[in-house]
C-alpha positions as CSV (number, residue, x, y, z in Angstrom):
1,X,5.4,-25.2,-5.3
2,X,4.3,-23.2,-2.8
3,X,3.1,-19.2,-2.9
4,X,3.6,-17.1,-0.1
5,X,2.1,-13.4,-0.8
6,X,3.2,-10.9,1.6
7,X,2.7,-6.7,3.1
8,X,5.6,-4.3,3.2
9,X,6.1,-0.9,4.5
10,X,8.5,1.9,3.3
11,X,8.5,4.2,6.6
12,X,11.0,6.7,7.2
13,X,14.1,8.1,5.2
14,X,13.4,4.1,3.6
15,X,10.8,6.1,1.9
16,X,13.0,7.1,-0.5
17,X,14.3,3.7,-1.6
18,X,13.5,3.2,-5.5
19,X,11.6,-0.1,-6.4
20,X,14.8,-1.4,-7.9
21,X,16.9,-0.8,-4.4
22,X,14.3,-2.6,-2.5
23,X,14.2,-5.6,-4.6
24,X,17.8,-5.7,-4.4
25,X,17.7,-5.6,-0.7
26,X,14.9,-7.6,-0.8
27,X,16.9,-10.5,-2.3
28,X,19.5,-10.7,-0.2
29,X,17.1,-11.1,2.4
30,X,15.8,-14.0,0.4
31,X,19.3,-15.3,1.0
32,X,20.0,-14.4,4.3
33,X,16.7,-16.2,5.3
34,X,17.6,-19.3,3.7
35,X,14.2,-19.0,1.4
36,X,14.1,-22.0,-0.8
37,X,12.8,-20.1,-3.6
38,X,11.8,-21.3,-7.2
39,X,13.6,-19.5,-10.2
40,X,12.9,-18.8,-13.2
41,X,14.6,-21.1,-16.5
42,X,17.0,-19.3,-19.2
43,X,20.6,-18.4,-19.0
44,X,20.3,-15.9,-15.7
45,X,17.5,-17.9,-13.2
46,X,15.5,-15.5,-11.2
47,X,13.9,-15.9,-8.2
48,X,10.4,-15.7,-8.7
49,X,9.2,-12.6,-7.3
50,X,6.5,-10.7,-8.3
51,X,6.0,-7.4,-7.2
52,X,2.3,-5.5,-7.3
53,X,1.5,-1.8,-8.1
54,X,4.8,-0.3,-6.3
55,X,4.3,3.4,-4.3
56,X,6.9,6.0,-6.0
57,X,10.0,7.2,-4.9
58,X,10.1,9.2,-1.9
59,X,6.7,7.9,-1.2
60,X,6.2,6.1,2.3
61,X,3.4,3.3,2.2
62,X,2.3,1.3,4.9
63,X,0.5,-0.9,1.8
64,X,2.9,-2.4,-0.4
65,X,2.6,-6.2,-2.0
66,X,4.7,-8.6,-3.0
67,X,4.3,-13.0,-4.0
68,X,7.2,-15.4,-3.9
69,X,7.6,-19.2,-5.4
70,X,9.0,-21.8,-2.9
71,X,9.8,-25.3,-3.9
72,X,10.0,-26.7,-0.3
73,X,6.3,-25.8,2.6
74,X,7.3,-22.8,5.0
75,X,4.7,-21.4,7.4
76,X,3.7,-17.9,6.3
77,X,4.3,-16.3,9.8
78,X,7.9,-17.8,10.6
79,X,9.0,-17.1,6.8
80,X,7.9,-13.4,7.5
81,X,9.6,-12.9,10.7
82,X,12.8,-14.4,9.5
83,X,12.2,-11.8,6.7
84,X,11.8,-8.6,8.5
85,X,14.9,-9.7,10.7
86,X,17.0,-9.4,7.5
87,X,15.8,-6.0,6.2
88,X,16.8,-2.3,7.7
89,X,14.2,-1.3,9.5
90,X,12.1,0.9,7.9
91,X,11.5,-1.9,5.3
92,X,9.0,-3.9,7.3
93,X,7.2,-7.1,6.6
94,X,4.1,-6.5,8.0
95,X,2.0,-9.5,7.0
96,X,2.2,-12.8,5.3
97,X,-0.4,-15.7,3.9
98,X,-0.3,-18.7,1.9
99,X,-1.4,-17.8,-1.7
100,X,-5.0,-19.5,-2.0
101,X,-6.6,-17.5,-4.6
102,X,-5.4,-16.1,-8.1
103,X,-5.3,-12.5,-9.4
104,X,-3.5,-10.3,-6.2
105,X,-3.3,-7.7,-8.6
106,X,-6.5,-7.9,-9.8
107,X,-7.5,-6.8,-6.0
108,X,-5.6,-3.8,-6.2
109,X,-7.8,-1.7,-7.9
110,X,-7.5,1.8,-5.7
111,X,-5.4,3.5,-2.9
112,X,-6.0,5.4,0.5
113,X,-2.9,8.1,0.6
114,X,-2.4,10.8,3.3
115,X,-0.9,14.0,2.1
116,X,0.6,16.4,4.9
117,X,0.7,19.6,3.4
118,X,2.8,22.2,5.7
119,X,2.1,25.8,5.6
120,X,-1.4,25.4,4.4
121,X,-4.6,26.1,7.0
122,X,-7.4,23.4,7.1
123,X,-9.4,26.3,5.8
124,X,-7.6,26.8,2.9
125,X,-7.3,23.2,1.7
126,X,-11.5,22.2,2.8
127,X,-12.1,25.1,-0.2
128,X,-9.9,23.3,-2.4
129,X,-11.1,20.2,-2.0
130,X,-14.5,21.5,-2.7
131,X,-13.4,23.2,-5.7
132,X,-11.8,20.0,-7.2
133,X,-14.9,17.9,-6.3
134,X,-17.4,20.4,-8.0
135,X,-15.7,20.0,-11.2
136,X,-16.6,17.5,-13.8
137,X,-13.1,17.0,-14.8
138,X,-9.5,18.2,-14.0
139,X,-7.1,17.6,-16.2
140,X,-3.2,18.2,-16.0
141,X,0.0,17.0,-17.3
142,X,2.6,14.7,-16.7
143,X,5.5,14.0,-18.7
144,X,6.0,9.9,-19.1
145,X,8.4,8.1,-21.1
146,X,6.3,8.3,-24.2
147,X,6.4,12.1,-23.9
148,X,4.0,15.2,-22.1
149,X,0.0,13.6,-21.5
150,X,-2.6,15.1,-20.7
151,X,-5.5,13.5,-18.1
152,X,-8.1,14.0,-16.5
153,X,-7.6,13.3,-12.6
154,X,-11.2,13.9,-11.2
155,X,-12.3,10.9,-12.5
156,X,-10.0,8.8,-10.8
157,X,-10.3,10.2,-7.3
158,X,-13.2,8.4,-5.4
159,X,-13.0,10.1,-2.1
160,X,-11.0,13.6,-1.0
161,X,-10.9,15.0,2.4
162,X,-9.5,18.0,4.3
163,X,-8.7,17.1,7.8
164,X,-6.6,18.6,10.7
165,X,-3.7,17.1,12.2
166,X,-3.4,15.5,15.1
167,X,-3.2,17.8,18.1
168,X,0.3,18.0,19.0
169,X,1.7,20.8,17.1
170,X,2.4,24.4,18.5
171,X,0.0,27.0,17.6
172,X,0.1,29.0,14.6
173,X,2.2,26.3,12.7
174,X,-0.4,26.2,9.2
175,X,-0.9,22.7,8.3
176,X,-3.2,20.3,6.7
177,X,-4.0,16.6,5.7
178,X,-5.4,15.6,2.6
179,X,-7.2,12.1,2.8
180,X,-7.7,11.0,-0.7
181,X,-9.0,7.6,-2.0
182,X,-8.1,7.0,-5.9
183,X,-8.6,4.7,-7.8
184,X,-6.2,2.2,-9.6
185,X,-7.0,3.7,-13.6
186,X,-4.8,3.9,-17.1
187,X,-3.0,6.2,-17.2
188,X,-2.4,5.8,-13.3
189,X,-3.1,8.8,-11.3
190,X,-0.8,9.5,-8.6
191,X,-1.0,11.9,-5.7
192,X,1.1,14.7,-6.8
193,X,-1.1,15.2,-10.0
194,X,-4.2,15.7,-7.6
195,X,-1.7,18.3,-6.2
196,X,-1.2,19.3,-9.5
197,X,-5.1,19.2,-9.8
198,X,-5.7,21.4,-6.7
199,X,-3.3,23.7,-8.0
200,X,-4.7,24.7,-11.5
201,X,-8.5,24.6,-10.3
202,X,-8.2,26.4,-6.7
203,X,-4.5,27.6,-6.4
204,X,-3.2,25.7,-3.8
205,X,0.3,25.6,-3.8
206,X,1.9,24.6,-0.9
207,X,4.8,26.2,0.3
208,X,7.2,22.9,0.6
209,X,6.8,19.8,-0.9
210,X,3.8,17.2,0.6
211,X,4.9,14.2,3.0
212,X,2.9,11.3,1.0
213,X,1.9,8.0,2.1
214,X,-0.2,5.2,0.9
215,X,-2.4,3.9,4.0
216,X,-3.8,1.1,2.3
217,X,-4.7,-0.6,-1.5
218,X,-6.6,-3.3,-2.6
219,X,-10.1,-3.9,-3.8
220,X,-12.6,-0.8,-4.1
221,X,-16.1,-1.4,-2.8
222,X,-18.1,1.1,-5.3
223,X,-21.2,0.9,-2.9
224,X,-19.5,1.5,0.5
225,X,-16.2,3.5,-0.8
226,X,-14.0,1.3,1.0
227,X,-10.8,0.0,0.3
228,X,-10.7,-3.6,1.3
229,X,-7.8,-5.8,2.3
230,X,-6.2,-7.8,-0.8
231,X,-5.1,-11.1,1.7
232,X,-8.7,-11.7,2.7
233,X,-9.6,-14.1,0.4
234,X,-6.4,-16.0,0.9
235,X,-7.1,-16.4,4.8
236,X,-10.7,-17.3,4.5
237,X,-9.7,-20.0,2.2
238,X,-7.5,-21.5,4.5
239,X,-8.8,-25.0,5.6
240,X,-10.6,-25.4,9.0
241,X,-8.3,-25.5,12.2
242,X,-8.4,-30.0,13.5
243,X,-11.5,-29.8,15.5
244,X,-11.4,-32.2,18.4
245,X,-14.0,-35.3,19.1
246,X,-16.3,-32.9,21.1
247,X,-16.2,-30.8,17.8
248,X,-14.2,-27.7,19.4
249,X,-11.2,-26.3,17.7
250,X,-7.8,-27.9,19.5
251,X,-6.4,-25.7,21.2
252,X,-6.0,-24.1,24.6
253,X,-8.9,-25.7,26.4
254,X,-11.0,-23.1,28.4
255,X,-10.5,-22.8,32.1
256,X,-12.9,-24.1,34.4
257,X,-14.9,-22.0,37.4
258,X,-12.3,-21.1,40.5
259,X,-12.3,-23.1,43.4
């Protein structure tokens, strides 16, 4: 059996695909590829997909991860193009490796998101930001399927950032981005409750709802603050290209000097 783990996007009106309508789609993909997948036993065989640490609806995410079970060898890159052919676009599959380590999930342990908030001045959010980070805790509520709770999201957040956008608006339209790095904790802490955060300490309420999207997740590096990429360790555990009998790698062979 072989595992091939591979990156998604949700860009666009996609965005607002639940997890259940993209594993739909994703399936018939599966089948419009011609994927020989593995399935799960019982009475109703699955194909074995298993999907890591989802974004939330309406959420765009340029970061999403996903493993499937083949029962016949398929290179990573063809299997992914032939993939992406057969989703809307919008749905992308951005990347693909050969699974060569255990515990994916166990690398996805925090989140980069972006967070456009229209109508709000760069001014206005940096003195937020500062607000939140001063505190030792900020807690709000959510209600979850096991009723209202109440957590602290300070703790969670690892990084937070008020930038401006990019410069091609027209002047006097308010707006600001929100960089935030958070990490991956129980109960999870999503975007909108550091929203919800920046709200009860500092008051800031934007005027329309924030454009969210998840720039990148995997492994947090406590020391540097980075987020690192979780298909790393899968490509530098790939095996050695064949190295030819003057011990170079086989491939293209380097031009010589012009005549």
């Amino acid at each position: 059996m072989q595992r091939i783990r591979l990156r998604y996007t949700k860009r666009g009106r996609l965005r607002f695909t639940s997890h259940r309508d993209f594993q739909r789609a994703f399936e018939r993909a599966l089948r419009r590829a011609e994927v020989p997948m593995a399935y799960s036993a019982g009475f109703t065989p699955h194909p074995k997909v298993s999907y890591a640490n989802a974004a939330p609806t309406g959420v765009g995410s340029e970061a999403e991860y996903l493993e499937i079970a083949l029962t016949a060898q398929r290179d990573p890159e063809k299997l992914r193009a032939l993939l992406d052919e057969s989703l809307p676009t919008g749905l992308d599959i951005v990347d693909a490796v050969e699974a060569r380590t255990s515990g994916l999930a166990d690398r996805l342990t925090a989140s980069i998101w972006e967070l456009r908030l229209e109508g709000v001045t760069v001014e206005a959010a940096a003195k937020a930001v500062d607000t939140f980070l001063a505190a030792e805790a900020v807690e709000v509520q959510r209600k979850t399927k096991n009723g209202m709770r109440t957590f602290d999201t300070r703790g969670a957040v690892a990084e937070l950032q008020a930038l401006a956008p990019q410069a091609d608006r027209p002047l006097g339209d308010a707006c600001a981005i929100l960089r935030l790095v958070v990490r991956h904790l129980t109960p999870a802490v999503r975007p909108d409750d550091v929203l919800s955060g920046l709200r009860a300490v500092a008051d800031l309420a934007p005027p329309v709802p924030a454009a969210v999207t998840r720039l990148a997740q995997g492994l947090f590096d406590e020391e540097s603050g980075t987020v690192t990429d979780p298909l790393a360790p899968d490509r530098e555990a790939a095996p050695a290209a064949p190295q030819t009998a003057a011990g170079t790698v086989s491939a293209t062979a380097p031009e010589g000097p012009a005549a």
